[in-house]
VEXLO-823926 format. One record per atom (N, C-alpha, C, CB): residue number from 0; residue in one letter; atom name; x, y, z. Coordinates in nm, 2 decimals, always signed. Glycine has a CB too. Example, Ala and Ser with C-alpha at 12.3 -4.5 7.8 and 13.67 -1.06 7.14 Angstrom:
REC   resi   resn   name     east    north       up
REC      0      A      N    +1.32    -0.57    +0.78
REC      0      A     CA    +1.23    -0.45    +0.78
REC      0      A      C    +1.32    -0.33    +0.78
REC      0      A     CB    +1.13    -0.45    +0.90
REC      1      S      N    +1.28    -0.22    +0.71
REC      1      S     CA    +1.37    -0.11    +0.71
REC      1      S      C    +1.29    +0.00    +0.79
REC      1      S     CB    +1.41    -0.06    +0.57
end
This chain:
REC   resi   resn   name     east    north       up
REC      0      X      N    +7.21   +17.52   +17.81
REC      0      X     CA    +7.18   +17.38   +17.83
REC      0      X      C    +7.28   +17.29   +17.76
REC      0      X     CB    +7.03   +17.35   +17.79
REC      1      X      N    +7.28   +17.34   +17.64
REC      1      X     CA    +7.37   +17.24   +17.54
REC      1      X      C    +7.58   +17.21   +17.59
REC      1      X     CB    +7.35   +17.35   +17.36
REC      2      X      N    +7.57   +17.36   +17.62
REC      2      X     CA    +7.73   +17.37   +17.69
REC      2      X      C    +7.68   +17.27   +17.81
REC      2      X     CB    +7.80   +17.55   +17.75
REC      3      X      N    +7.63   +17.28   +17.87
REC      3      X     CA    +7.63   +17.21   +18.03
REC      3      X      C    +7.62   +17.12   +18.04
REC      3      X     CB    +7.55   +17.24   +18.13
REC      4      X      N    +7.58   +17.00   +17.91
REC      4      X     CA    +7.54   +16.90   +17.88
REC      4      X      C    +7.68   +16.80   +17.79
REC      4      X     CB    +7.41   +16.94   +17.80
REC      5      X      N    +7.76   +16.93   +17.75
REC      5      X     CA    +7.93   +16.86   +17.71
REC      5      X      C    +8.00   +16.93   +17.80
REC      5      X     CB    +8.02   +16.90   +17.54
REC      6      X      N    +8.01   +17.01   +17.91
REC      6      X     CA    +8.06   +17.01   +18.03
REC      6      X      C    +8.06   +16.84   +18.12
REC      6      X     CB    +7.96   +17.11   +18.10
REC      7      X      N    +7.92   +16.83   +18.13
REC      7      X     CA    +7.89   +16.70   +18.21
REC      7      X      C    +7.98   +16.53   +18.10
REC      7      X     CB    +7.67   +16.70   +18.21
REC      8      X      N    +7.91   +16.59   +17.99
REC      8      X     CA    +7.98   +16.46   +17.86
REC      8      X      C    +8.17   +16.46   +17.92
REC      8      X     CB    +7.97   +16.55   +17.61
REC      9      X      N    +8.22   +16.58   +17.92
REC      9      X     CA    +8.38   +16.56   +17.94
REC      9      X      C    +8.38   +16.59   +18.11
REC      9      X     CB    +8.48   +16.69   +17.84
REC     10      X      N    +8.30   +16.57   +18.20
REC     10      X     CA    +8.37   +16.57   +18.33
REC     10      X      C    +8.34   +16.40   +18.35
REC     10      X     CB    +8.29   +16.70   +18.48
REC     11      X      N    +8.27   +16.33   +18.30
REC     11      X     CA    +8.20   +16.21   +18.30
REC     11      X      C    +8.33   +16.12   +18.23
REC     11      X     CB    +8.05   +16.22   +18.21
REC     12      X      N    +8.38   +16.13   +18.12
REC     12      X     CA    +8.51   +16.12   +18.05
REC     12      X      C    +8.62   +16.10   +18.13
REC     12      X     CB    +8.55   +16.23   +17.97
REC     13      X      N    +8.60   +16.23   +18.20
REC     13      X     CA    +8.79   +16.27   +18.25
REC     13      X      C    +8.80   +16.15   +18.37
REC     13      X     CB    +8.83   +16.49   +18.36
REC     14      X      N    +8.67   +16.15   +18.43
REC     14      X     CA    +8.63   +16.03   +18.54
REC     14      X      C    +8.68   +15.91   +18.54
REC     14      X     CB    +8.51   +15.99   +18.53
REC     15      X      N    +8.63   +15.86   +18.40
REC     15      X     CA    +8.65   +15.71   +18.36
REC     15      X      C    +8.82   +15.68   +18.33
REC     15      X     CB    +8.55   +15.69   +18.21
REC     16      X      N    +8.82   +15.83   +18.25
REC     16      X     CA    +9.01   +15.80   +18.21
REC     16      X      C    +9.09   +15.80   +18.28
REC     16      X     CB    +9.08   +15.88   +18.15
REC     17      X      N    +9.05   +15.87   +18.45
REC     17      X     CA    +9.14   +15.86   +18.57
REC     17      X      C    +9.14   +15.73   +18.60
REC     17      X     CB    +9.11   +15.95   +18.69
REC     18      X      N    +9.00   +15.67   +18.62
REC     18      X     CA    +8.98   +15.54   +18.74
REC     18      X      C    +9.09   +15.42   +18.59
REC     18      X     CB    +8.71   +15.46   +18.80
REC     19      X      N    +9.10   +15.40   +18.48
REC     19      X     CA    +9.16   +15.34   +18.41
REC     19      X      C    +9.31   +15.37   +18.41
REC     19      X     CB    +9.11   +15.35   +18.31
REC     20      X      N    +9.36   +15.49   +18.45
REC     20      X     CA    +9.52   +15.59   +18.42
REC     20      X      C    +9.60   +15.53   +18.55
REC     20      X     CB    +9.49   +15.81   +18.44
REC     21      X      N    +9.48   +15.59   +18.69
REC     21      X     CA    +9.53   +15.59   +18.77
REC     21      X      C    +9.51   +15.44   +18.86
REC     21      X     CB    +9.51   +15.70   +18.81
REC     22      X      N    +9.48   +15.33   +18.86
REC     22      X     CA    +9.48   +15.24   +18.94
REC     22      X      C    +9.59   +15.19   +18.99
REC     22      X     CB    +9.43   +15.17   +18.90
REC     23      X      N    +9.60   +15.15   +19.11
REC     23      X     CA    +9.73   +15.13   +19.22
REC     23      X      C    +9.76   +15.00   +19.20
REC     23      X     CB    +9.69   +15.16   +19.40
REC     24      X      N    +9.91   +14.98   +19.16
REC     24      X     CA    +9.96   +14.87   +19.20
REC     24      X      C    +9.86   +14.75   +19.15
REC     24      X     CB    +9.97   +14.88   +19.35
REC     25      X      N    +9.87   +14.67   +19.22
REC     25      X     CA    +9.79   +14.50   +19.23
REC     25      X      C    +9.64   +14.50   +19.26
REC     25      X     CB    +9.86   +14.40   +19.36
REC     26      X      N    +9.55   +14.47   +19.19
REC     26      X     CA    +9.43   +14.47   +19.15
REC     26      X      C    +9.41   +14.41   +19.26
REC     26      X     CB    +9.38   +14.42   +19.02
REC     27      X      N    +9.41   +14.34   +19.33
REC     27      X     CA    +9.42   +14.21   +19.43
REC     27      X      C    +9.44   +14.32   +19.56
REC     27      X     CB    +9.56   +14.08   +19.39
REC     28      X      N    +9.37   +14.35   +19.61
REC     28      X     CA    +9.47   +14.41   +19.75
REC     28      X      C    +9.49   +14.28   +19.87
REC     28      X     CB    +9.37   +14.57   +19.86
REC     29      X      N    +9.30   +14.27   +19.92
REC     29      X     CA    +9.24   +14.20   +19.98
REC     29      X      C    +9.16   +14.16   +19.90
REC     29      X     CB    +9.20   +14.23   +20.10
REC     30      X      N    +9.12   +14.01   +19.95
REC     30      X     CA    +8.96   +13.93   +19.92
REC     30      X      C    +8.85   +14.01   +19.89
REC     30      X     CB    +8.90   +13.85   +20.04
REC     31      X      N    +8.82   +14.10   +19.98
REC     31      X     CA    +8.75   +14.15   +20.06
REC     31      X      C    +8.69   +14.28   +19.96
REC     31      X     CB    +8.82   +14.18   +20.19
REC     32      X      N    +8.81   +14.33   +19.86
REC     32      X     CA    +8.83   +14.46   +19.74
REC     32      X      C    +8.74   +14.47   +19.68
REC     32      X     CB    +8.93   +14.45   +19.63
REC     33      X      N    +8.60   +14.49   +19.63
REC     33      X     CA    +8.55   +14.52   +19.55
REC     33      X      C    +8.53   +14.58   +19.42
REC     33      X     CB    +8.53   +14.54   +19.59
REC     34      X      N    +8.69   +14.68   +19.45
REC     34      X     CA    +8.72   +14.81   +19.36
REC     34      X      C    +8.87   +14.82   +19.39
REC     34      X     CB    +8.61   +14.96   +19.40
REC     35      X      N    +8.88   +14.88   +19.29
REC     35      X     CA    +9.02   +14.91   +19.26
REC     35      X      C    +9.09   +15.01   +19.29
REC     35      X     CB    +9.04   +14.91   +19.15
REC     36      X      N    +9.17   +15.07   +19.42
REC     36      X     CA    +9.23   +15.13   +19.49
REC     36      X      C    +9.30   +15.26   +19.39
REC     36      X     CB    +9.32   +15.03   +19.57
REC     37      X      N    +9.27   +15.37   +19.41
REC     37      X     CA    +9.31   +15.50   +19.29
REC     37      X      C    +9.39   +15.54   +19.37
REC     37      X     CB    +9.20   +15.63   +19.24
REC     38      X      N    +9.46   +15.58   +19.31
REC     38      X     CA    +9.60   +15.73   +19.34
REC     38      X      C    +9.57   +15.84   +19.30
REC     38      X     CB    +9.74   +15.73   +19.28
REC     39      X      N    +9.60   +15.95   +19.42
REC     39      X     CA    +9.51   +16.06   +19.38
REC     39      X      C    +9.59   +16.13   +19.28
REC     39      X     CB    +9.46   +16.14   +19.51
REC     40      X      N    +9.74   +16.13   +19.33
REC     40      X     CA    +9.85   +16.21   +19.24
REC     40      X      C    +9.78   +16.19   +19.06
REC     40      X     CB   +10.04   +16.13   +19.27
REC     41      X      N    +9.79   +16.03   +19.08
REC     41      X     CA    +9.80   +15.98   +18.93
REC     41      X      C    +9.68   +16.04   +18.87
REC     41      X     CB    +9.80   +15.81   +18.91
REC     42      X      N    +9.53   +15.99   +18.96
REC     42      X     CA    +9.47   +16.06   +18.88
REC     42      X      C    +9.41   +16.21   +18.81
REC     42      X     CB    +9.43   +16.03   +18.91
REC     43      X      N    +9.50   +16.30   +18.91
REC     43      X     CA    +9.46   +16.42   +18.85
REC     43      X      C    +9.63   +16.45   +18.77
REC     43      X     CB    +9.39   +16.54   +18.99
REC     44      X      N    +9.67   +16.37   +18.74
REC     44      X     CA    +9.73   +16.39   +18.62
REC     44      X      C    +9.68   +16.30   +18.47
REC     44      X     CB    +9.87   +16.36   +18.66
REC     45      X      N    +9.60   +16.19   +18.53
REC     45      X     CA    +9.57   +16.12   +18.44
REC     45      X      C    +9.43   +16.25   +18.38
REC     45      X     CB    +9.54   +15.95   +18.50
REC     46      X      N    +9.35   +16.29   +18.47
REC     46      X     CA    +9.24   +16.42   +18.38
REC     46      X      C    +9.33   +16.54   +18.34
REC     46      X     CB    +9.11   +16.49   +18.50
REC     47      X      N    +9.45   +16.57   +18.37
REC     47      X     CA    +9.49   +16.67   +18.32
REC     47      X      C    +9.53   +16.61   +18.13
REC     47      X     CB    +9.61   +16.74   +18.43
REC     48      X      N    +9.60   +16.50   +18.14
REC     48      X     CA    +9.63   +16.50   +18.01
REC     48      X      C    +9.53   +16.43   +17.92
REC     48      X     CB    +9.76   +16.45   +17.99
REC     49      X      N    +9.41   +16.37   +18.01
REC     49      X     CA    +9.32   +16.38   +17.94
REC     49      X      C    +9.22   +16.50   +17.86
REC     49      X     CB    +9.29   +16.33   +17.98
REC     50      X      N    +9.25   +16.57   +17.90
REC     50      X     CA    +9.17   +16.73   +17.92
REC     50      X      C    +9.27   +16.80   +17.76
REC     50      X     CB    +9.23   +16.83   +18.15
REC     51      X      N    +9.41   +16.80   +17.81
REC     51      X     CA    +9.46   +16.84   +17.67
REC     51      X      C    +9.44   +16.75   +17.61
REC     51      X     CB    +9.59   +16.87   +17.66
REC     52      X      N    +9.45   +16.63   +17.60
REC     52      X     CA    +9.45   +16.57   +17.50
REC     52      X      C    +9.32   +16.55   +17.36
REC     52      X     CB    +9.47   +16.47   +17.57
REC     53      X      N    +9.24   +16.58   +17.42
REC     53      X     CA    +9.09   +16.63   +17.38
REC     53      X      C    +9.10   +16.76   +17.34
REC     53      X     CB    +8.98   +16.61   +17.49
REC     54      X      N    +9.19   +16.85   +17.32
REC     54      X     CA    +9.15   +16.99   +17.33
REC     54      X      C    +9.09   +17.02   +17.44
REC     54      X     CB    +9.06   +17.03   +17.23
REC     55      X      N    +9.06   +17.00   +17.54
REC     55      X     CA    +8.93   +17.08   +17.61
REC     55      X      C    +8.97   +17.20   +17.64
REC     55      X     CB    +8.86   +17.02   +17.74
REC     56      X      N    +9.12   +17.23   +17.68
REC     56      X     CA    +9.16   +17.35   +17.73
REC     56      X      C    +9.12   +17.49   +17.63
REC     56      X     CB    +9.31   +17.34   +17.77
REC     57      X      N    +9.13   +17.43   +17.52
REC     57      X     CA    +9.15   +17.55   +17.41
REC     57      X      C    +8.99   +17.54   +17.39
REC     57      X     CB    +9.27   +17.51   +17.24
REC     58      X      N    +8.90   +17.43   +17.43
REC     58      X     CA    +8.78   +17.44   +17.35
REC     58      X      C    +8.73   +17.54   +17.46
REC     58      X     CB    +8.69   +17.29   +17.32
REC     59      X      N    +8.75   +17.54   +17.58
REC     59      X     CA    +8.70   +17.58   +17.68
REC     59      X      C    +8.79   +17.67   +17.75
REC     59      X     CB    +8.66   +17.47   +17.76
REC     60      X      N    +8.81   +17.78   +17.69
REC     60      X     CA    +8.93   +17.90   +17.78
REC     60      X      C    +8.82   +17.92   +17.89
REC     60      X     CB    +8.99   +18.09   +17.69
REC     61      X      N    +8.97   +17.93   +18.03
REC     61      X     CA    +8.96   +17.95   +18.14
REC     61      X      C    +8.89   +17.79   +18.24
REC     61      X     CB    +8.86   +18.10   +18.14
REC     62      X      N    +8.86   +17.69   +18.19
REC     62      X     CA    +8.88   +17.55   +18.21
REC     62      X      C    +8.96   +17.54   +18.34
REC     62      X     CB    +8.96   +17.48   +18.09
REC     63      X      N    +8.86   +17.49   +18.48
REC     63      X     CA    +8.93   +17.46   +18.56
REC     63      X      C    +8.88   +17.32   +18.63
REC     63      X     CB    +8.94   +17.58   +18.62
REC     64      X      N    +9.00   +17.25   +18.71
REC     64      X     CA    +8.96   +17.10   +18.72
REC     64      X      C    +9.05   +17.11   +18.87
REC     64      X     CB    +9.03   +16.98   +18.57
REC     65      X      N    +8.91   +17.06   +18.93
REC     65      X     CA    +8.96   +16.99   +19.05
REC     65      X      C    +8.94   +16.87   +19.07
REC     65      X     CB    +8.92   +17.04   +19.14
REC     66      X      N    +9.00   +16.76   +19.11
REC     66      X     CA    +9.01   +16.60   +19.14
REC     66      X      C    +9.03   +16.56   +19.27
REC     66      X     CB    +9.12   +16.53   +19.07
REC     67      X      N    +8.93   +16.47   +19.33
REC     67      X     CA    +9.00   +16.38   +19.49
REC     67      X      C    +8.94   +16.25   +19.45
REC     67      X     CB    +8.92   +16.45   +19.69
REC     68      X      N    +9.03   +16.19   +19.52
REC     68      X     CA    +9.02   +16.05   +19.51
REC     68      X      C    +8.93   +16.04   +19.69
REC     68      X     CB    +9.21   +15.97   +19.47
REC     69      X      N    +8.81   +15.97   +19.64
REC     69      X     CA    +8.71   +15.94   +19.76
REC     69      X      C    +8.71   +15.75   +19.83
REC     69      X     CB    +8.54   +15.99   +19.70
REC     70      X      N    +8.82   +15.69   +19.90
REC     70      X     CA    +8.82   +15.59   +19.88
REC     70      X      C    +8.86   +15.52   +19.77
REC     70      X     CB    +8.74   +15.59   +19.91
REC     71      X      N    +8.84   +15.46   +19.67
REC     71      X     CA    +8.80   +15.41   +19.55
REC     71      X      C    +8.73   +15.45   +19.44
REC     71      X     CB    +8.75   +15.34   +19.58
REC     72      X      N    +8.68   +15.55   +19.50
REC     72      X     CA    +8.61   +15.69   +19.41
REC     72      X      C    +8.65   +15.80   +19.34
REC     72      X     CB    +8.54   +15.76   +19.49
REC     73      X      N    +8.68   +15.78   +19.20
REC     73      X     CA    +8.75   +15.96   +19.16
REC     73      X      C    +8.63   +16.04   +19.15
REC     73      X     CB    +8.84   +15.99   +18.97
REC     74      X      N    +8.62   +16.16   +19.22
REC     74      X     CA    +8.55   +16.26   +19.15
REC     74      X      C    +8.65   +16.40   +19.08
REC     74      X     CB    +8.44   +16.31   +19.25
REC     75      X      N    +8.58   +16.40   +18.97
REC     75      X     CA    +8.64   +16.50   +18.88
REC     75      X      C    +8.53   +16.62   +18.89
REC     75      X     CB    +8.66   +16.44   +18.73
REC     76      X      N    +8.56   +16.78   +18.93
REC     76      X     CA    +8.48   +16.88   +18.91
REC     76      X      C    +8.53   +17.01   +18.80
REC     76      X     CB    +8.46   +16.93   +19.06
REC     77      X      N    +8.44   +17.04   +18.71
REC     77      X     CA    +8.47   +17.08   +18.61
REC     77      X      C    +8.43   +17.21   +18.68
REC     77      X     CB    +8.42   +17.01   +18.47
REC     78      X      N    +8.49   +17.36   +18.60
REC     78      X     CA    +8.41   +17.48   +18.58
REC     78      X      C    +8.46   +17.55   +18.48
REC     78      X     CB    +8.41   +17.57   +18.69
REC     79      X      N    +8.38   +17.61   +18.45
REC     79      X     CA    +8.42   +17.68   +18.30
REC     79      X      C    +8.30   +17.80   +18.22
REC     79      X     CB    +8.44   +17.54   +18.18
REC     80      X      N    +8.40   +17.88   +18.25
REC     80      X     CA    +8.32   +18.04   +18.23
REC     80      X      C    +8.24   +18.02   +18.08
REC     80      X     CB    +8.47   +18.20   +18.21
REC     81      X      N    +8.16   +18.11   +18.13
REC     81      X     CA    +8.03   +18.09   +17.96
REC     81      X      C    +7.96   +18.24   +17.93
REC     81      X     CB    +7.83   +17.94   +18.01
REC     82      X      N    +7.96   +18.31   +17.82
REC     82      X     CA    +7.97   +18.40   +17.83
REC     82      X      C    +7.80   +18.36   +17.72
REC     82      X     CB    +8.13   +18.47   +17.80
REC     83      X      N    +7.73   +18.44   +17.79
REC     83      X     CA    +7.58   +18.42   +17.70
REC     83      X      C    +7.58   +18.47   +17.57
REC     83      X     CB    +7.45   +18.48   +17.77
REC     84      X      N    +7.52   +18.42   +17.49
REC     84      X     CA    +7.51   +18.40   +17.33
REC     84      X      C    +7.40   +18.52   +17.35
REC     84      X     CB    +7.47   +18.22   +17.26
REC     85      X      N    +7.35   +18.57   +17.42
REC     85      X     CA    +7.16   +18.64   +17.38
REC     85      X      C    +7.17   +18.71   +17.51
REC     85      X     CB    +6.99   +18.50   +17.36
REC     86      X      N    +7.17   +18.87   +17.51
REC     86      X     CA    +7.14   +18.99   +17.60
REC     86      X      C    +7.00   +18.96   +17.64
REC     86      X     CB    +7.15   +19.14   +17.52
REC     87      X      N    +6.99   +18.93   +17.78
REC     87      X     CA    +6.85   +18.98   +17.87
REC     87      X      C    +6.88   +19.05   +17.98
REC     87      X     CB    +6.76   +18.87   +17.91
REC     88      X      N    +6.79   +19.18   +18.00
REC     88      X     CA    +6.80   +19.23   +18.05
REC     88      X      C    +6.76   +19.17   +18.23
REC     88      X     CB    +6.75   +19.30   +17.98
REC     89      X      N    +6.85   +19.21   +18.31
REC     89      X     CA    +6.86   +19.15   +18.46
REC     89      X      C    +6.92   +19.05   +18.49
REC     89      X     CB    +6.75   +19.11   +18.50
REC     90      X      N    +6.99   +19.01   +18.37
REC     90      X     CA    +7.09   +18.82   +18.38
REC     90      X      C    +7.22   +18.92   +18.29
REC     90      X     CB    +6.98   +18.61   +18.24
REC     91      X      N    +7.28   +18.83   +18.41
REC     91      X     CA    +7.48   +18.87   +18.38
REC     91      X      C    +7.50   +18.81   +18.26
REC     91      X     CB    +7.61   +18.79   +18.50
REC     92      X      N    +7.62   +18.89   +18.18
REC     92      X     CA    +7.67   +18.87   +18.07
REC     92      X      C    +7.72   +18.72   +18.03
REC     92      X     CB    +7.76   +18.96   +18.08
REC     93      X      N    +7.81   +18.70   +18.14
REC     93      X     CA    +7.85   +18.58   +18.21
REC     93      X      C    +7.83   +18.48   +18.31
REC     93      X     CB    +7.91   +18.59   +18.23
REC     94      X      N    +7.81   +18.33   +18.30
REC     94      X     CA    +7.81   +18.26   +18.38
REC     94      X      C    +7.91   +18.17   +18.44
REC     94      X     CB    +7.74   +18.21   +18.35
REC     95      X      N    +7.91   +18.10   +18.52
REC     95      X     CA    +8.02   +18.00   +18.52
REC     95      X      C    +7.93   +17.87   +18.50
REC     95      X     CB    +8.11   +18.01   +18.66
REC     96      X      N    +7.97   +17.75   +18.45
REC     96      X     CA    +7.92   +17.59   +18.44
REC     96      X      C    +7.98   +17.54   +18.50
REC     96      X     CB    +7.90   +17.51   +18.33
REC     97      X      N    +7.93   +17.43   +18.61
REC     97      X     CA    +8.01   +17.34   +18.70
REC     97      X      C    +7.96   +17.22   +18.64
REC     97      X     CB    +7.99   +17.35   +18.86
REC     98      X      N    +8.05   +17.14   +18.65
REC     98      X     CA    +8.00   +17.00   +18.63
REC     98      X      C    +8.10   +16.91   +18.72
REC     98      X     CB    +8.00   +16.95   +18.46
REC     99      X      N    +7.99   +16.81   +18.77
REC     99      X     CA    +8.10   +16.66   +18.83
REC     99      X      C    +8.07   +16.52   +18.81
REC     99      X     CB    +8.12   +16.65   +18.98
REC    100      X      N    +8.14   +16.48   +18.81
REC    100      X     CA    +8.12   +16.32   +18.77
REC    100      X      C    +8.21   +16.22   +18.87
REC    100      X     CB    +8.17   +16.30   +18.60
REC    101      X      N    +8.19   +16.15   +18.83
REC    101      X     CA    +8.27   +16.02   +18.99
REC    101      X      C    +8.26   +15.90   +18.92
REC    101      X     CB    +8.15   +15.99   +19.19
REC    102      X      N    +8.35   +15.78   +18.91
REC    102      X     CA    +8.36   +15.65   +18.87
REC    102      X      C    +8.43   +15.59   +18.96
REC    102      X     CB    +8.41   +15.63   +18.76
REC    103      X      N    +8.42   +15.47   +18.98
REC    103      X     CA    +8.46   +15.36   +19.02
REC    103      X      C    +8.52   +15.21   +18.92
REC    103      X     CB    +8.36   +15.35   +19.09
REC    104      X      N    +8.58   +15.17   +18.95
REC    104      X     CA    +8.66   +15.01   +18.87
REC    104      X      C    +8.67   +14.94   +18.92
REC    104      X     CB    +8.77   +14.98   +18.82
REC    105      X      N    +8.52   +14.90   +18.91
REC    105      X     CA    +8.49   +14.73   +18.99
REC    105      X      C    +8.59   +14.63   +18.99
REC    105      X     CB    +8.36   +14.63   +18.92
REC    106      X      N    +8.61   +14.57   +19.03
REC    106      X     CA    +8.68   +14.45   +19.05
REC    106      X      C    +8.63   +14.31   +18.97
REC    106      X     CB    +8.68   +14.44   +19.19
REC    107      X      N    +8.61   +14.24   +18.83
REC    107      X     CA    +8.50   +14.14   +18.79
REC    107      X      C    +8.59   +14.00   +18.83
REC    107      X     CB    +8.44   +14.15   +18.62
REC    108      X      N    +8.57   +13.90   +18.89
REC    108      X     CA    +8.59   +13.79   +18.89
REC    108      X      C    +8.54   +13.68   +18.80
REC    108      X     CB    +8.57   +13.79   +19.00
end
């Protein structure tokens, strides 16, 4: 529970750090903008060096990150192997934890 809960804390992070990293050009597109137009390149470089930058890679061996930009929408999807702390019998040694998170950057007038 506790890992899956700083899984979610840093896919929620990497989110926010893209839609801030990666925003396109002129805030302004149209009138009409609500939100602030992402790049997809930028942002999944903007979670990758957020990701080292935090440690997460070393905190989290085998740390994998996938990113699309949805519209105006980053989603960031985390996975990352977890190897159980406590033997029960019938449940695998290992799990994997997914986590995802998505932000947006309103536009405030």
């Amino acid at each position: 529970y506790l890992r899956r809960q700083g899984a979610l804390s840093l896919s929620d992070s990497a989110a926010l750090a893209a839609t801030r990293a990666a925003a396109v050009g002129a805030i302004y597109h149209h009138e009409a903008d609500h939100y602030v137009p992402i790049s997809q390149h930028a942002a999944l470089l903007a979670v990758q060096g957020f990701l080292r930058s935090t440690g997460a890679y070393e905190r989290y061996p085998g740390l994998r990150v996938s990113v699309a930009v949805a519209g105006t929408r980053v989603i960031v999807h985390l996975q990352m192997p977890y190897r159980l702390p406590i033997f029960m019998p019938g449940v695998a040694a290992q799990t994997t934890i997914h986590a995802t998170s998505a932000a947006e950057l309103p536009v405030y007038s």
